[in-house]
Structures are given as structure tokens and as C-alpha cells.
C-alpha positions in Angstrom: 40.6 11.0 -119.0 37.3 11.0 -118.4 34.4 12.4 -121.1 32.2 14.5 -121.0 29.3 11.7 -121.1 31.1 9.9 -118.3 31.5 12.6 -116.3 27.2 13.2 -116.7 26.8 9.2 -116.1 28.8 10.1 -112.3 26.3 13.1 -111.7 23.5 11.2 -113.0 24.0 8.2 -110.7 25.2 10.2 -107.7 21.5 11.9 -107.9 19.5 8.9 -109.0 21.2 5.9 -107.2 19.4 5.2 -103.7 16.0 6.2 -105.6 16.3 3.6 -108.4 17.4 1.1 -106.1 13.7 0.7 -104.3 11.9 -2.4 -105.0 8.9 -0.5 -106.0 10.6 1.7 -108.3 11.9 -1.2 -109.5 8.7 -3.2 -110.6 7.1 0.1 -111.8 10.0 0.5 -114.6 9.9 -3.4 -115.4 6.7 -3.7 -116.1 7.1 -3.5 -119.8 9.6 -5.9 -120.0 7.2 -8.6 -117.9 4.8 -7.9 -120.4 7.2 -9.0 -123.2 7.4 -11.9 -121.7 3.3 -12.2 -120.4 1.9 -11.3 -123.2 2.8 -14.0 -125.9 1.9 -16.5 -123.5 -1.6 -14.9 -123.8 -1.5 -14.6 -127.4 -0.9 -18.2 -127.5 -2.9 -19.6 -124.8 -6.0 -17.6 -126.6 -5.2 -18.5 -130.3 -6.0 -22.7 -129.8 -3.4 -23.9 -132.1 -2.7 -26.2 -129.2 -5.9 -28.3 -129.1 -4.9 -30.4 -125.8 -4.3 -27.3 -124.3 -7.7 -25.5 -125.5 -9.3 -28.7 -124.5 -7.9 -28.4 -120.9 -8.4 -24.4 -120.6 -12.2 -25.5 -121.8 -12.3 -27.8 -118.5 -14.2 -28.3 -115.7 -10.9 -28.5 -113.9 -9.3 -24.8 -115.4 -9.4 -22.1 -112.8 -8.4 -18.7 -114.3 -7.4 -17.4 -111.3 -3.9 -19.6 -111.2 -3.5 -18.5 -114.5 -3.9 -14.7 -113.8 -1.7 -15.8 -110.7 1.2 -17.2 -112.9 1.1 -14.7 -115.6 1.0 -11.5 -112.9 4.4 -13.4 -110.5 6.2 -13.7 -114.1 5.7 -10.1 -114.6 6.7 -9.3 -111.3 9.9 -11.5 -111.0 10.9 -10.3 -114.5 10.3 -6.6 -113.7 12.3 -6.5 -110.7 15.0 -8.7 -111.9 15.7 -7.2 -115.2 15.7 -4.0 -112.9 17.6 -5.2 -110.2 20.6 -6.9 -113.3 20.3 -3.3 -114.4 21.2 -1.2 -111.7 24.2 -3.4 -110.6 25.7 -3.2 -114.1 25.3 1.0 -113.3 26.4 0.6 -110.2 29.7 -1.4 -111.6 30.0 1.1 -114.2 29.6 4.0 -111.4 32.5 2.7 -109.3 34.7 1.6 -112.7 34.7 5.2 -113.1 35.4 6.8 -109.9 38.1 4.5 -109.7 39.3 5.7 -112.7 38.7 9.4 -112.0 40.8 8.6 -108.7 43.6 6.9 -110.5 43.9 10.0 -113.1 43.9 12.5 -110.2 46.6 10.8 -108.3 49.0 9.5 -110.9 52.5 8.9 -110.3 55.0 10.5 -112.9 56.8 7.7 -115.1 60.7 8.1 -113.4 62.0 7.2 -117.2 60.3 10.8 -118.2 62.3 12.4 -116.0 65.4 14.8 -117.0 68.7 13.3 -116.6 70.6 14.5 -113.5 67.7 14.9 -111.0 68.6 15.0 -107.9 66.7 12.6 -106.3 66.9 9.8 -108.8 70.5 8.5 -108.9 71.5 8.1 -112.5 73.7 5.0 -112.9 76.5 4.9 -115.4 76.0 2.8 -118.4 78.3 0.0 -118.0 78.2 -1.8 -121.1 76.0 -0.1 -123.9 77.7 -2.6 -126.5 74.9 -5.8 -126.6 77.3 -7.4 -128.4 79.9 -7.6 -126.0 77.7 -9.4 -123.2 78.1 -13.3 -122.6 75.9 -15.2 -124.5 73.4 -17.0 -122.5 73.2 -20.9 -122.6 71.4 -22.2 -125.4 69.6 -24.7 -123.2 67.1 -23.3 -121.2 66.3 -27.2 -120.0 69.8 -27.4 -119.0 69.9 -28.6 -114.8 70.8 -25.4 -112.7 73.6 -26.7 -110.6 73.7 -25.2 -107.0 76.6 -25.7 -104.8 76.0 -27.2 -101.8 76.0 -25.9 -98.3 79.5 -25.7 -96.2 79.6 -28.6 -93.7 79.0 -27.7 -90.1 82.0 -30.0 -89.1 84.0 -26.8 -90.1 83.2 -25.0 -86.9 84.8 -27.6 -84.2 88.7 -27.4 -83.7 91.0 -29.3 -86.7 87.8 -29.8 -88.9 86.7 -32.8 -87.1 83.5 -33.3 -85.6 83.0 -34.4 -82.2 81.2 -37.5 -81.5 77.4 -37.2 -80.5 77.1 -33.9 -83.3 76.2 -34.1 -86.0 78.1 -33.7 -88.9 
């Protein structure tokens, strides 16, 4: 049985789906989460508690533009990724539950729940209800199963005896 917040969820994604699914979409939502990841690198690329690395960003060599680069593709990638991991797992969860909606729709009635003498179940006599009574099994469950063997073919020919060039 579905709930009532599943049953929102299905409405929720059926409207919301194909529009959450655009790459765009997708970035604009991320961007907080690429920040999470941008910003301590700033924090700790502007503090200097990492001299070599102040001594390099202080360089004739440092361009800030690959920085800015770097910092503005990990937001990006994380954005859309986190975005993209996101809308799978609702997409799963979506079809986890239509399946189930489907299943509870169409279920088949348990035949044990049925009343006795139905007519279109057979009801079988009870042979032996006594457990007692029933052979005991063989204590050896490594014990070889012996099978018998096959009947000879030879058995086919007149007087049982096989005729030369056959087999048998």
C-alpha cells in the first residue's frame, strides 16, 4: 500500500521529471554544493599557512586566471554531478514505486485463502495427516544415491541376443 507521501512523490515527479533533468537546471541548483567544495579551497589558498604555496601564488610564474579556471570547472562538475546522482536516485525511487503501485493493483489471491470446496481448485484428500506414521528419511544425507542403470538395447533383437555389427 502506498502512502499518502508516496503517492505526492509519483505526482511530484510525473510534473517535475523532464524539467529537472536539463543540464542547465542542473548546474543552477548545484551551485551551492560546488561552492562547498570551492570555497575552502579559497579560504586556504588566501590564509598562507602554506608558505611554499604563498611563495608560489606570490610568483612571477602564478596566473590567476587558471586558478579562477580550476575553481569555476570544480563547481561546475560538482553541480551537475551531484545533480545528475540526484535525479537518478528519484528516478529509481519513481519507478520502485509505480512498480509497486502496479503489483498492488494487480495482485493475485493467495489459493491457501481460499474456502474449501471451490470449484475450480481441486481439493485433494489428506492422505496421511499422522507425521508420525511417514518413513523416516535416511540419516545420511552424504549417503551415494544409487540409480539403476539403463535396460540393455540387446533386449530388442530376437532371443536377447545381439546381432553382430550392433551394438550392444
Amino acid at each position: 500500500m502506498l502512502t499518502q507521501r508516496d503517492k505526492d512523490f509519483i505526482r511530484y515527479w510525473e510534473a517535475n521529471r523532464l524539467r529537472r533533468k536539463k543540464v542547465v537546471r542542473q548546474f543552477l541548483i548545484g551551485i551551492p554544493i560546488g561552492l562547498l567544495f570551492v570555497i575552502p579551497i579559497v579560504i586556504n589558498f588566501s590564509s598562507g599557512w602554506y608558505r611554499r604555496a604563498d611563495m608560489e601564488a606570490h610568483s612571477a610564474d602564478f596566473n590567476p586566471v587558471v586558478l579562477l579556471v580550476a575553481l569555476l570547472l570544480i563547481v561546475g562538475f560538482t553541480a551537475i554531478f551531484y545533480q545528475r546522482h540526484r535525479w537518478d536516485q528519484y528516478e529509481q525511487h519513481y519507478q520502485e514505486l509505480l512498480a509497486r503501485q502496479l503489483t498492488e493493483g494487480n495482485k493475485i489471491p493467495d489459493p491457501t485463502s481460499e474456502p474449501a470446496g471451490n470449484p475450480t481448485t481441486p481439493s485433494l484428500p489428506e492422505s496421511n495427516p499422522n507425521p508420525a506414521a511417514l518413513p523416516a528419511l535416511d540419516a545420511n544425507p552424504t549417503a551415494p544415491i544409487i540409480v539403476p542403470e539403463p535396460p540393455d538395447d540387446s533386449s530388442n533383437t530376437p532371443n536377447g541376443q545381439s546381432t553382430p555389427g550392433q551394438p550392444g
